[in-house]
PDB file of N, H, CA, C and O in Angstrom:
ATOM      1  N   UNK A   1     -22.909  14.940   6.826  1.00  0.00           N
ATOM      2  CA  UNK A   1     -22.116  15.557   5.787  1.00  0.00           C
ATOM      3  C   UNK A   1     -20.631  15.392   6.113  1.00  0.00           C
ATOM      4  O   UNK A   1     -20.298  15.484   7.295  1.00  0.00           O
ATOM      5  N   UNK A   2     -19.503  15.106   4.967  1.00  0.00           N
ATOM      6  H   UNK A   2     -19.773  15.032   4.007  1.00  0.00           H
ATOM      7  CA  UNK A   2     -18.196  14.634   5.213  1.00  0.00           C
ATOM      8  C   UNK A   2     -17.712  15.602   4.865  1.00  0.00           C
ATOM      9  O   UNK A   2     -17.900  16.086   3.749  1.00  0.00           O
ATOM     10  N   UNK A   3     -16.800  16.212   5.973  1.00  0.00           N
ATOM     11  H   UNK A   3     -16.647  15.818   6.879  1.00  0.00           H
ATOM     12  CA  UNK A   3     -15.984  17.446   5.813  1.00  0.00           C
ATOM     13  C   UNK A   3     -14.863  17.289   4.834  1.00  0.00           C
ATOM     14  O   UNK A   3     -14.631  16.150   4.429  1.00  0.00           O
ATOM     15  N   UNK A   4     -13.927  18.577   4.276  1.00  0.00           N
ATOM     16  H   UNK A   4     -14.115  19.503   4.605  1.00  0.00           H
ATOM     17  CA  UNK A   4     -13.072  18.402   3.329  1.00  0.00           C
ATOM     18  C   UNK A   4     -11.876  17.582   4.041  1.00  0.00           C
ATOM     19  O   UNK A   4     -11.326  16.669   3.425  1.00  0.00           O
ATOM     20  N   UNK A   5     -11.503  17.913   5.299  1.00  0.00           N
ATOM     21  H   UNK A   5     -11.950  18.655   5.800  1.00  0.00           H
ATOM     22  CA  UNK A   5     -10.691  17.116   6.149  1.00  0.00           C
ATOM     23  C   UNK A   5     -11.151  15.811   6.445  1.00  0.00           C
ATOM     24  O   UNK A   5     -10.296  14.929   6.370  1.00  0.00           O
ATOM     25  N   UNK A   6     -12.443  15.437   6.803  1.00  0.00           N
ATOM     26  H   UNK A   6     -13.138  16.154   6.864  1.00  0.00           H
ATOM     27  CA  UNK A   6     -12.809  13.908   6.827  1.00  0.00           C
ATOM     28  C   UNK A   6     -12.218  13.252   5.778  1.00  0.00           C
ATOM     29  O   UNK A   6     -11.352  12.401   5.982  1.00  0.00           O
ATOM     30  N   UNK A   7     -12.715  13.655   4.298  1.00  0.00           N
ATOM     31  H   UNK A   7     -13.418  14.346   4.132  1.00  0.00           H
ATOM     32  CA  UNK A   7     -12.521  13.221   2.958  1.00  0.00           C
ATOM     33  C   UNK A   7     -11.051  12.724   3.253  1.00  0.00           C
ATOM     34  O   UNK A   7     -10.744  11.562   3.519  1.00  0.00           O
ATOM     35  N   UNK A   8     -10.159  13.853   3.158  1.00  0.00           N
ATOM     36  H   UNK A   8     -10.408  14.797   2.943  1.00  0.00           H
ATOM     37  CA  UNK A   8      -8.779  13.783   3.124  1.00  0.00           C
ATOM     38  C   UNK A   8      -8.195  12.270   3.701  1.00  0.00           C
ATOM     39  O   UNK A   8      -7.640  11.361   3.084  1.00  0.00           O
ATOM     40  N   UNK A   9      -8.472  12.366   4.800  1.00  0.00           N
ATOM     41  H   UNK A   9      -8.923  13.104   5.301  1.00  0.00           H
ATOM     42  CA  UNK A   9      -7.925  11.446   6.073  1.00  0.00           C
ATOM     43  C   UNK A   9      -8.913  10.118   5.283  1.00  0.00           C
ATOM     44  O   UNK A   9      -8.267   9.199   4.778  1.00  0.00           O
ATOM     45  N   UNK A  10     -10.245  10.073   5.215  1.00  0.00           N
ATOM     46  H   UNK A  10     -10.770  10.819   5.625  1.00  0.00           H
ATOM     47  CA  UNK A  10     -10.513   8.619   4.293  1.00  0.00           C
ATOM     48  C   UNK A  10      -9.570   7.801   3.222  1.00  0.00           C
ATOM     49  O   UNK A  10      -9.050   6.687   3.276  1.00  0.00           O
ATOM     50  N   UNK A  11      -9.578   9.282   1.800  1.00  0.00           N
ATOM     51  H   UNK A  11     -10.000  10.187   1.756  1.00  0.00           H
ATOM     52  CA  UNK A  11      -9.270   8.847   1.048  1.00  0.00           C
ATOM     53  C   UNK A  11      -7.754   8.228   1.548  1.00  0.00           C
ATOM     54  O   UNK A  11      -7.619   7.009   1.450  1.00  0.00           O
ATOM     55  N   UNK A  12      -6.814   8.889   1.984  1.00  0.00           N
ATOM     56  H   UNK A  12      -6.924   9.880   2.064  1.00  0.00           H
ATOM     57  CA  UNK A  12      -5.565   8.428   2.525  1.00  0.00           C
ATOM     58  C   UNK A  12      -5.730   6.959   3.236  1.00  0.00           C
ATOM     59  O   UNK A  12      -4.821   6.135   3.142  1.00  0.00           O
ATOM     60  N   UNK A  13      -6.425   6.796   3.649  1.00  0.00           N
ATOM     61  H   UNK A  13      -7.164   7.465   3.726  1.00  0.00           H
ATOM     62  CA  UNK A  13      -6.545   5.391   4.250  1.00  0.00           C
ATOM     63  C   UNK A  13      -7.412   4.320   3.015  1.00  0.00           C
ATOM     64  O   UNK A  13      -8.138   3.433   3.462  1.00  0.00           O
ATOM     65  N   UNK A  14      -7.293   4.456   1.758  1.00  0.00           N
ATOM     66  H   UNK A  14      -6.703   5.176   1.394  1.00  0.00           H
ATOM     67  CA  UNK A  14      -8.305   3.778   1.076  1.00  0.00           C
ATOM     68  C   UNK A  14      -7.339   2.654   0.951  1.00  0.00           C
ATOM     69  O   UNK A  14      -6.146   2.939   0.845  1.00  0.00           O
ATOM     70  N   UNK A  15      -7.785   1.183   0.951  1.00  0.00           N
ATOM     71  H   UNK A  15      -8.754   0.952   1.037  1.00  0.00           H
ATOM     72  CA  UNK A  15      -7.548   0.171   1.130  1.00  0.00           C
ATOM     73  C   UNK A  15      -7.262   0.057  -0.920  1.00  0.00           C
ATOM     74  O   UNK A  15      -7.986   0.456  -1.832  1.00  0.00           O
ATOM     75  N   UNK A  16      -5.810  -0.708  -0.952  1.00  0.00           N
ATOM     76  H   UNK A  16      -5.222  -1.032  -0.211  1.00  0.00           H
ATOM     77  CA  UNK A  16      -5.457  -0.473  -2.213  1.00  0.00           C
ATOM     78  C   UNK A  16      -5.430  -2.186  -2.394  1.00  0.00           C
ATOM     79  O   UNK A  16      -5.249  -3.017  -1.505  1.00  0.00           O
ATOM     80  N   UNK A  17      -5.637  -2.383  -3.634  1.00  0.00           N
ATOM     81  H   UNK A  17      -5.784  -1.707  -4.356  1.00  0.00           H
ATOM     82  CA  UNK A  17      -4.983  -4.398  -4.092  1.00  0.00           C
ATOM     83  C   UNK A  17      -3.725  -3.883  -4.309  1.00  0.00           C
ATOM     84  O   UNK A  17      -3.223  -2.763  -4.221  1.00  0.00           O
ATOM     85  N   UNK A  18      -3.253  -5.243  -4.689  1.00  0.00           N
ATOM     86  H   UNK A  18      -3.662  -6.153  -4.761  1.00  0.00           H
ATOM     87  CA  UNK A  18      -2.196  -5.513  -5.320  1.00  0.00           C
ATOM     88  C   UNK A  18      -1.737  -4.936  -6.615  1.00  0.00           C
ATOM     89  O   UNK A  18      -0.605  -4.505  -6.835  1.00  0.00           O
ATOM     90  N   UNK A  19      -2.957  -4.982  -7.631  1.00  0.00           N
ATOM     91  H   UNK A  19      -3.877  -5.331  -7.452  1.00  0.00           H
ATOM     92  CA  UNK A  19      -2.717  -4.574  -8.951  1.00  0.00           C
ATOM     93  C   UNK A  19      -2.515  -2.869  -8.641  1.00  0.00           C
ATOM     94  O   UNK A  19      -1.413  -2.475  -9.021  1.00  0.00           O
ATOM     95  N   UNK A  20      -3.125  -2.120  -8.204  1.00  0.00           N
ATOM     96  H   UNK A  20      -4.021  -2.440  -7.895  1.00  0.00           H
ATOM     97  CA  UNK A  20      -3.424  -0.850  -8.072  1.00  0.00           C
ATOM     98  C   UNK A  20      -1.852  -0.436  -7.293  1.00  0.00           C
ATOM     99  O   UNK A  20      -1.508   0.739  -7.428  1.00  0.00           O
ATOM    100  N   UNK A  21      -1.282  -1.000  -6.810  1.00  0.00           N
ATOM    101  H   UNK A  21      -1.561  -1.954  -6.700  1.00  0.00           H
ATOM    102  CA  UNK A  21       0.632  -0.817  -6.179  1.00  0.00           C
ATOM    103  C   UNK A  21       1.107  -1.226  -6.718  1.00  0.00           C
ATOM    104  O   UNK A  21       2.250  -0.771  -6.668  1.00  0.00           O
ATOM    105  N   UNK A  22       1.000  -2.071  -7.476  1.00  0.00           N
ATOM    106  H   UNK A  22       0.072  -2.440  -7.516  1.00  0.00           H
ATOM    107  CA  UNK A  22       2.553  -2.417  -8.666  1.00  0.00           C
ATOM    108  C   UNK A  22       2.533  -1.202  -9.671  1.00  0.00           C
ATOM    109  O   UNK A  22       3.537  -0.518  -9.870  1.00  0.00           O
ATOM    110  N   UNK A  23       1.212  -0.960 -10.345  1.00  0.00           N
ATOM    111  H   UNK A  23       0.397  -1.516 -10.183  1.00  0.00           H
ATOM    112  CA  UNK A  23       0.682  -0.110 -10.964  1.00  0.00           C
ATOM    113  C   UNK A  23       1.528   1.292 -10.244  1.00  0.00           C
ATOM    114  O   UNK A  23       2.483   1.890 -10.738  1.00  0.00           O
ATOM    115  N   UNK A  24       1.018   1.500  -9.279  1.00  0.00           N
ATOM    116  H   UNK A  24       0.242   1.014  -8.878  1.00  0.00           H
ATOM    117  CA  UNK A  24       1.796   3.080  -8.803  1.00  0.00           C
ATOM    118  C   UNK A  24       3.066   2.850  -8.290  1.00  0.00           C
ATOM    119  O   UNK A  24       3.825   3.819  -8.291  1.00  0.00           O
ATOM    120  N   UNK A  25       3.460   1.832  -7.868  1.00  0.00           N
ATOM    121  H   UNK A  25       2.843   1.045  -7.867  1.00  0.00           H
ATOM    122  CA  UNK A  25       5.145   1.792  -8.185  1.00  0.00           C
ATOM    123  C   UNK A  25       6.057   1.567  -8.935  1.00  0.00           C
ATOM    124  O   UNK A  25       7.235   1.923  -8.922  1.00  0.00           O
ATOM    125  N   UNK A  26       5.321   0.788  -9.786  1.00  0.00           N
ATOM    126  H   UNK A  26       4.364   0.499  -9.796  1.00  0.00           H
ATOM    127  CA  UNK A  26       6.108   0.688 -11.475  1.00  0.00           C
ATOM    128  C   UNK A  26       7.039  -0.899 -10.992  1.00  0.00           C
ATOM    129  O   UNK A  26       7.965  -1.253 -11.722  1.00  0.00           O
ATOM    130  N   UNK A  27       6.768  -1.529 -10.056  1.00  0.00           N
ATOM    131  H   UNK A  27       6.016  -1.242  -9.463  1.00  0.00           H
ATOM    132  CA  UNK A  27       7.461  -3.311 -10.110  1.00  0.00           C
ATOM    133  C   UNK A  27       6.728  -3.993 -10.697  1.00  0.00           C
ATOM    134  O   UNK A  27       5.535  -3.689 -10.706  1.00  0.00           O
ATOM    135  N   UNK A  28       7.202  -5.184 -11.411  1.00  0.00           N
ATOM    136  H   UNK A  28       8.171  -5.431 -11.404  1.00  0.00           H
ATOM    137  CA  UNK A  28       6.501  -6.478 -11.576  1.00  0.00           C
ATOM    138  C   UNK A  28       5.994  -6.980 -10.050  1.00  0.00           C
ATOM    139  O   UNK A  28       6.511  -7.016  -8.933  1.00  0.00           O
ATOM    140  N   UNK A  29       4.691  -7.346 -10.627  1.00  0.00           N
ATOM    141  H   UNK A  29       4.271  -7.317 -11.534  1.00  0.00           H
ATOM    142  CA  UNK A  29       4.006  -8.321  -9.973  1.00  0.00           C
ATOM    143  C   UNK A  29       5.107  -9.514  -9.002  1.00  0.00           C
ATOM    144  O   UNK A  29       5.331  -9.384  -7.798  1.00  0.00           O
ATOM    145  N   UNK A  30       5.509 -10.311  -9.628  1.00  0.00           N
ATOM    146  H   UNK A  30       5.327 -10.417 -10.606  1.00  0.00           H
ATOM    147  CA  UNK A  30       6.806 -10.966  -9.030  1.00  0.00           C
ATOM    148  C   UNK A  30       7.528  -9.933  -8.154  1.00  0.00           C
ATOM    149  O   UNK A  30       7.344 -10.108  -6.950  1.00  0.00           O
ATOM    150  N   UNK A  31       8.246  -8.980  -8.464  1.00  0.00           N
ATOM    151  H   UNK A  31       8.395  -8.838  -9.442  1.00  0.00           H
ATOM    152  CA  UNK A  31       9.093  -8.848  -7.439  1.00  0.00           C
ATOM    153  C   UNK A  31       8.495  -8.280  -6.160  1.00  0.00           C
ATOM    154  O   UNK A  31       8.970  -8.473  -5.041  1.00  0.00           O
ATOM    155  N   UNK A  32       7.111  -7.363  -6.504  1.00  0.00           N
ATOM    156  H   UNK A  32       6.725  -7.206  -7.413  1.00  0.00           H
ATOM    157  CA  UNK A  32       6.280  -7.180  -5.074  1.00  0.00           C
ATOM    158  C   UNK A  32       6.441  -8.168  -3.923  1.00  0.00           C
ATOM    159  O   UNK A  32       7.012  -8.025  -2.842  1.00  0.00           O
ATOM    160  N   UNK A  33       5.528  -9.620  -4.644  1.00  0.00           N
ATOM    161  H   UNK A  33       5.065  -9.737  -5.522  1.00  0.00           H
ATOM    162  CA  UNK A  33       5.093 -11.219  -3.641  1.00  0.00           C
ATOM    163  C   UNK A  33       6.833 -10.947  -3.336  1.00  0.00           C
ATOM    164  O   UNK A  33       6.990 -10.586  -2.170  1.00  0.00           O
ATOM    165  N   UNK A  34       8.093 -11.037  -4.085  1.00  0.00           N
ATOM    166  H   UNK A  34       7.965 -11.331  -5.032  1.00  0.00           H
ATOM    167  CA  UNK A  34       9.433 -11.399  -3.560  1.00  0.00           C
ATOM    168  C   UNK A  34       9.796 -10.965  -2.195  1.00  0.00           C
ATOM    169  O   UNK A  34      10.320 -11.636  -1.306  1.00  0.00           O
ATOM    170  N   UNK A  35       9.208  -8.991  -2.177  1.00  0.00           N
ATOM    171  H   UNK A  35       8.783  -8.446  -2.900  1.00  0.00           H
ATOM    172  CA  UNK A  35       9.243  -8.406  -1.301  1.00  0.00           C
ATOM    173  C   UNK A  35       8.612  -8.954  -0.027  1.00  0.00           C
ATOM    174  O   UNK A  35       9.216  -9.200   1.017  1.00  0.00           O
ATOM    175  N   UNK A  36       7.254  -9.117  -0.270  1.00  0.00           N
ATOM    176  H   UNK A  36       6.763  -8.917  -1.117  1.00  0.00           H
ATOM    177  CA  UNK A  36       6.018  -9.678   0.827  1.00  0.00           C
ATOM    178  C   UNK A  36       6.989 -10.866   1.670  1.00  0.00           C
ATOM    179  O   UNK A  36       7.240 -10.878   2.876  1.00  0.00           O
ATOM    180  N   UNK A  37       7.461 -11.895   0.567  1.00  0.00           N
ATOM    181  H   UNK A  37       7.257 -11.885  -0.412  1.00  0.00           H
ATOM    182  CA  UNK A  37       7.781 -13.142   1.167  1.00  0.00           C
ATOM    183  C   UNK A  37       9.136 -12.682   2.143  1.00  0.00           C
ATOM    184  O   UNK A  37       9.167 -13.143   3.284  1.00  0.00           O
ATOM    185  N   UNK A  38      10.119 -11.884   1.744  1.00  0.00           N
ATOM    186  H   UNK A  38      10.094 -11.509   0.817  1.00  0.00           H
ATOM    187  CA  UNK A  38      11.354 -10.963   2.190  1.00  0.00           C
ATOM    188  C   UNK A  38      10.418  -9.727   3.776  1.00  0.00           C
ATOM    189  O   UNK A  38      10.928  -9.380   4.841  1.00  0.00           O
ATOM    190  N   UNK A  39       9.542  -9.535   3.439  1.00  0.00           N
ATOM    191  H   UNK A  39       9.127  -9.817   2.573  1.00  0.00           H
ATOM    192  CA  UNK A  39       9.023  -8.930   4.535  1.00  0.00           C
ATOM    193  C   UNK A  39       9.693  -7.486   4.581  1.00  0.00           C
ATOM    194  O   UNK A  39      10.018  -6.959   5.645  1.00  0.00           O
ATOM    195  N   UNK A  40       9.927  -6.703   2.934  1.00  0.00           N
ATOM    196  H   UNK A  40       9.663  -7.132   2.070  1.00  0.00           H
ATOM    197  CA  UNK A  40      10.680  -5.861   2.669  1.00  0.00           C
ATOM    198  C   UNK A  40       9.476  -4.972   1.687  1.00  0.00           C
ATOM    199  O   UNK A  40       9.625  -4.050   0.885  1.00  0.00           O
ATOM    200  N   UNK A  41       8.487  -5.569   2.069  1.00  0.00           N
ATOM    201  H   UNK A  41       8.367  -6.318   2.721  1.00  0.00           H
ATOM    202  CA  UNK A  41       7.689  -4.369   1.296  1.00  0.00           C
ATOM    203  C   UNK A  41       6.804  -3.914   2.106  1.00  0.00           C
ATOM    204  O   UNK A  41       7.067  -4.174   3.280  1.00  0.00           O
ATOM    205  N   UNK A  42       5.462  -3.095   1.867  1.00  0.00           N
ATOM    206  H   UNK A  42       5.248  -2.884   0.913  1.00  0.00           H
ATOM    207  CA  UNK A  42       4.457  -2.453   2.307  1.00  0.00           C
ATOM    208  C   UNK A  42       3.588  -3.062   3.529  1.00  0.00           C
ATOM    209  O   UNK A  42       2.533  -3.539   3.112  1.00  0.00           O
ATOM    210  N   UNK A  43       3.726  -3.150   4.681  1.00  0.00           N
ATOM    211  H   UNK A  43       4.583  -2.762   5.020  1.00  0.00           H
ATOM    212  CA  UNK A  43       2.771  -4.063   5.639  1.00  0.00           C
ATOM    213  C   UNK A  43       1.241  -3.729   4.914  1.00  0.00           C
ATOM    214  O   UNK A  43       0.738  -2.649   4.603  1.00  0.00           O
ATOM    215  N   UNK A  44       0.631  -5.403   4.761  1.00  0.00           N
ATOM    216  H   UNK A  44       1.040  -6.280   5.014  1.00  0.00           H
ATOM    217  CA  UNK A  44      -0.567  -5.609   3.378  1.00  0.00           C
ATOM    218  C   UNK A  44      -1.483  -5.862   5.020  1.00  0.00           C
ATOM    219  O   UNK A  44      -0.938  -5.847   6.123  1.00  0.00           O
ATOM    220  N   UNK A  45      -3.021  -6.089   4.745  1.00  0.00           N
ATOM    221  H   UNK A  45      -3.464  -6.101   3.848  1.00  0.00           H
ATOM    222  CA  UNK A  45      -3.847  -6.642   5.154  1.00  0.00           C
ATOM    223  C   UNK A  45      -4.655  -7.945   4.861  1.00  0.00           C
ATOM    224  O   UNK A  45      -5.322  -7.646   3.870  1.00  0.00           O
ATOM    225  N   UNK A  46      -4.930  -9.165   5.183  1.00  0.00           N
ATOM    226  H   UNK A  46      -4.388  -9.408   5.988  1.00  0.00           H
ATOM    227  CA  UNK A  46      -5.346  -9.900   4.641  1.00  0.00           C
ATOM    228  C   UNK A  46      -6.803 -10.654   4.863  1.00  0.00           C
ATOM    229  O   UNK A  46      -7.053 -11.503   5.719  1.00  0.00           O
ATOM    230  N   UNK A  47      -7.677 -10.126   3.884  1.00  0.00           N
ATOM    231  H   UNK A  47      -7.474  -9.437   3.189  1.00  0.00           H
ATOM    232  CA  UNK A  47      -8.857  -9.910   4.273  1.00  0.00           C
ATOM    233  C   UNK A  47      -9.726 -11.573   4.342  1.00  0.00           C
ATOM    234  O   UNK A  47      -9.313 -12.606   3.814  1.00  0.00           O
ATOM    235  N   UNK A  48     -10.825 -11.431   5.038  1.00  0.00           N
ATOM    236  H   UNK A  48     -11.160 -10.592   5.467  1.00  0.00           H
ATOM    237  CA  UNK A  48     -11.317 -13.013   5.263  1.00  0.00           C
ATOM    238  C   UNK A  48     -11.487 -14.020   3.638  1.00  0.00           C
ATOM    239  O   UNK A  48     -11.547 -15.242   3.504  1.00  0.00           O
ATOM    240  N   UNK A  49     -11.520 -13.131   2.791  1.00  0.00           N
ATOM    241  H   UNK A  49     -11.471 -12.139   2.900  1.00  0.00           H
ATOM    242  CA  UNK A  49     -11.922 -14.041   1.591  1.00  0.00           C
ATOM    243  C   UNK A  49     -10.338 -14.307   0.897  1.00  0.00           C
ATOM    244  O   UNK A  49     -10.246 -14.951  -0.148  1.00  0.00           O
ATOM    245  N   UNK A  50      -9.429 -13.890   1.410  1.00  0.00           N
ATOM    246  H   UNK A  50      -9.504 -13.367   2.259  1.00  0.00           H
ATOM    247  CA  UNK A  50      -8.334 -13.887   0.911  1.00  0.00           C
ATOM    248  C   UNK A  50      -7.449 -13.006   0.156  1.00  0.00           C
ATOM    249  O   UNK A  50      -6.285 -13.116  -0.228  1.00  0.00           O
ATOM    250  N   UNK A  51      -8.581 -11.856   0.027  1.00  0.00           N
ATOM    251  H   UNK A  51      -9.527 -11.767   0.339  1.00  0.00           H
ATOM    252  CA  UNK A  51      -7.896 -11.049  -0.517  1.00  0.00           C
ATOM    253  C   UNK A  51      -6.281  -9.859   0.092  1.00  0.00           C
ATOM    254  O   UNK A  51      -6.303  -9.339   1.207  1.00  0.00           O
ATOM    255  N   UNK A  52      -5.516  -9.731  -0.530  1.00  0.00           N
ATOM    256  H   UNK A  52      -5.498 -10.154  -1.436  1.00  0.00           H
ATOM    257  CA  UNK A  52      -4.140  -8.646   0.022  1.00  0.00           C
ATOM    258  C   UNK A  52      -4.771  -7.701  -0.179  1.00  0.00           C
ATOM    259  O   UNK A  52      -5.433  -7.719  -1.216  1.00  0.00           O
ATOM    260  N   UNK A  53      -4.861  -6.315   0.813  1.00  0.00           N
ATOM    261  H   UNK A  53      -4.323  -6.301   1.656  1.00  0.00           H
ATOM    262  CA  UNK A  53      -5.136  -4.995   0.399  1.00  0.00           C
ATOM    263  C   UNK A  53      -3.541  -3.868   1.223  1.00  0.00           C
ATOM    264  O   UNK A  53      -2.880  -4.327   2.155  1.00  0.00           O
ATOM    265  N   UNK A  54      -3.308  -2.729   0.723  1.00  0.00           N
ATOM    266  H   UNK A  54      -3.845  -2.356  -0.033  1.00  0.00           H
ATOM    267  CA  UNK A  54      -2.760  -2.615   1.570  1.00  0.00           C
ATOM    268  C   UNK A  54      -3.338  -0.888   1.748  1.00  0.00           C
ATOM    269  O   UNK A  54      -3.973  -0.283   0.883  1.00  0.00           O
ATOM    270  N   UNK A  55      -2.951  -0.375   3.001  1.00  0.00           N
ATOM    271  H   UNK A  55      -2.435  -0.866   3.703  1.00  0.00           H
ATOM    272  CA  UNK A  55      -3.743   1.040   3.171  1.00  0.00           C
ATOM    273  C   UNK A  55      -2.686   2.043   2.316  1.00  0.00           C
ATOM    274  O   UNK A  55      -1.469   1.944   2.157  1.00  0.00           O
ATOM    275  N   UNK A  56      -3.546   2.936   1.886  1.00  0.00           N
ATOM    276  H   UNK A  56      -4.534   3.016   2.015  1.00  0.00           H
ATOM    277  CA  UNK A  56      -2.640   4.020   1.130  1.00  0.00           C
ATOM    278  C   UNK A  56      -1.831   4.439   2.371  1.00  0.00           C
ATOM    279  O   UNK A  56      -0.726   3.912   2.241  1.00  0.00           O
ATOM    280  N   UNK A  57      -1.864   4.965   3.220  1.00  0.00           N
ATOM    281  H   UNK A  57      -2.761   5.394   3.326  1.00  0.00           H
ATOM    282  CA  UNK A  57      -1.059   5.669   4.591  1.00  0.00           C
ATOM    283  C   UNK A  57       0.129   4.256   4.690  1.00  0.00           C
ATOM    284  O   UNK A  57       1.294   4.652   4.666  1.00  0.00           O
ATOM    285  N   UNK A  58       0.080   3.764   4.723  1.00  0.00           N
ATOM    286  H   UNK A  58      -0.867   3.442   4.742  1.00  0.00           H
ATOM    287  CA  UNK A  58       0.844   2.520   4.765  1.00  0.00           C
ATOM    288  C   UNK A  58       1.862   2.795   3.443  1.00  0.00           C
ATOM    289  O   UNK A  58       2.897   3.449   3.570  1.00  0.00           O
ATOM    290  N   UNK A  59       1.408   2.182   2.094  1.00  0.00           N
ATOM    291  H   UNK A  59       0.567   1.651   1.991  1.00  0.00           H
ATOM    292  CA  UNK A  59       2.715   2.700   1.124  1.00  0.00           C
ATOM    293  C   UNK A  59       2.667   4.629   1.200  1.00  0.00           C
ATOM    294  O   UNK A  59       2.754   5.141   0.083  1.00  0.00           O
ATOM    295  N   UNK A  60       2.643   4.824   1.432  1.00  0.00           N
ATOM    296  H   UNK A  60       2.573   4.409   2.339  1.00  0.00           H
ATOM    297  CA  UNK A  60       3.193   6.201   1.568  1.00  0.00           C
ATOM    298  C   UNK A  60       4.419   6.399   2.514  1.00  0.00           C
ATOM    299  O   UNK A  60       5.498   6.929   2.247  1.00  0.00           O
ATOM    300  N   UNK A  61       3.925   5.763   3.860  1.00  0.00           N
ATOM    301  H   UNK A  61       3.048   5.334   4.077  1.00  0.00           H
ATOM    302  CA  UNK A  61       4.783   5.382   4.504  1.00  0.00           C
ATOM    303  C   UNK A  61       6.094   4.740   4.324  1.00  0.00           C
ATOM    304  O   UNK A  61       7.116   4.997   4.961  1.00  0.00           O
ATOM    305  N   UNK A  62       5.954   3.905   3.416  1.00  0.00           N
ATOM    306  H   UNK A  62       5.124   3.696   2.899  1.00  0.00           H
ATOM    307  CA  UNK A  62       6.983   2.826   2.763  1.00  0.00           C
ATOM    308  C   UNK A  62       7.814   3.327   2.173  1.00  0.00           C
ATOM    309  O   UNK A  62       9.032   3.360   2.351  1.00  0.00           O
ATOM    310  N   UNK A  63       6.855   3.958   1.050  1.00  0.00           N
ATOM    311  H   UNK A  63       5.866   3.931   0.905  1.00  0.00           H
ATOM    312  CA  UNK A  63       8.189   5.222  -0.015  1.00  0.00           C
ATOM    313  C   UNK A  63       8.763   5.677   0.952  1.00  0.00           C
ATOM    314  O   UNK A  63       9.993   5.658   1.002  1.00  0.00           O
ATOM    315  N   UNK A  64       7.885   6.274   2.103  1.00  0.00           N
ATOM    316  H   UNK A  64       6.886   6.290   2.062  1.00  0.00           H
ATOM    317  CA  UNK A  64       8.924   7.450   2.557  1.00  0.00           C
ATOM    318  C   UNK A  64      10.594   6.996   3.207  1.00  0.00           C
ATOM    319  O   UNK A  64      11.504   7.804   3.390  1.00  0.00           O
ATOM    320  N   UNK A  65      10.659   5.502   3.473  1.00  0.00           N
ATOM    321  H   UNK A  65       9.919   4.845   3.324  1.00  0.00           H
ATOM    322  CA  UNK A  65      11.554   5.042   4.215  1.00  0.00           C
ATOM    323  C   UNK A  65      12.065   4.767   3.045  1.00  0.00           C
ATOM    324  O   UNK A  65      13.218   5.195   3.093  1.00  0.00           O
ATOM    325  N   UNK A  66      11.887   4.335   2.095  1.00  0.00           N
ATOM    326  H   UNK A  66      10.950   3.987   2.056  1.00  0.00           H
ATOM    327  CA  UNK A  66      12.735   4.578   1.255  1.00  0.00           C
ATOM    328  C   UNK A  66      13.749   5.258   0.314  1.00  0.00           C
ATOM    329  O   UNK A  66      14.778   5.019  -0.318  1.00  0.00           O
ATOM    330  N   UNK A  67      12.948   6.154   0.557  1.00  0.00           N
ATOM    331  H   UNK A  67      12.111   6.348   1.070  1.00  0.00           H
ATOM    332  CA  UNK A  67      13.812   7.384   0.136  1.00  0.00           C
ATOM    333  C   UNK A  67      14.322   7.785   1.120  1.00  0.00           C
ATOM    334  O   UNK A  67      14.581   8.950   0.819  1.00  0.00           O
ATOM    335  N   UNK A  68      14.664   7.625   2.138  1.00  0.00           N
ATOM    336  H   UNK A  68      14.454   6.679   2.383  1.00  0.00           H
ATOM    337  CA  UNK A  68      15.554   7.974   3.391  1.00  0.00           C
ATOM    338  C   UNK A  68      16.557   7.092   3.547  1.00  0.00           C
ATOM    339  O   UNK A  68      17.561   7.377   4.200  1.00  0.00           O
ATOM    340  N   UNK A  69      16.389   5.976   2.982  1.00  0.00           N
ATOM    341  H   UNK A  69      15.574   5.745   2.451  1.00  0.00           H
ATOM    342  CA  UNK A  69      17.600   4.665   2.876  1.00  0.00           C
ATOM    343  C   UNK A  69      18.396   5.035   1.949  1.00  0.00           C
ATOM    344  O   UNK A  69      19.608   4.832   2.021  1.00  0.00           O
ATOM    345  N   UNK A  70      17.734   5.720   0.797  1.00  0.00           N
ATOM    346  H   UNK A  70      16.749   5.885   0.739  1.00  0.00           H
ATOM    347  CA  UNK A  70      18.688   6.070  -0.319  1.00  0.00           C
ATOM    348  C   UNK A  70      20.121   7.059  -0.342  1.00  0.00           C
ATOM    349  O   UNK A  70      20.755   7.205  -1.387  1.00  0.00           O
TER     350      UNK A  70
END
């Protein structure tokens, strides 16, 4: 049985695409990859079939430095 704290700490780590972060950050598609290629966005994972995922704890992380730059 998965505690309410297990849950928590999962869901926070749920492995997100690409579409699902442009989506909750509100960028074009383009300027995300701009970021990736700039090495100025979200550290992604890159899975054996090719797919980008990146962990929710990860952009959370990201915002947060961002709004501290601001």
């Amino acid at each position: 049985m998965t505690t309410p704290t297990r849950q928590r700490c999962l869901a926070k780590d749920e492995l997100l695409s690409i579409s699902e972060v442009i989506e909750e950050i509100g960028v074009p598609r383009a300027t995300f990859y701009r970021w990736r290629q700039l090495r100025k966005g979200p550290k992604a994972i890159k899975l054996p079939n090719g797919s980008v995922r990146i962990r929710r704890s990860e952009l959370e992380r990201w915002i947060e430095t961002m709004e501290e730059a601001a």
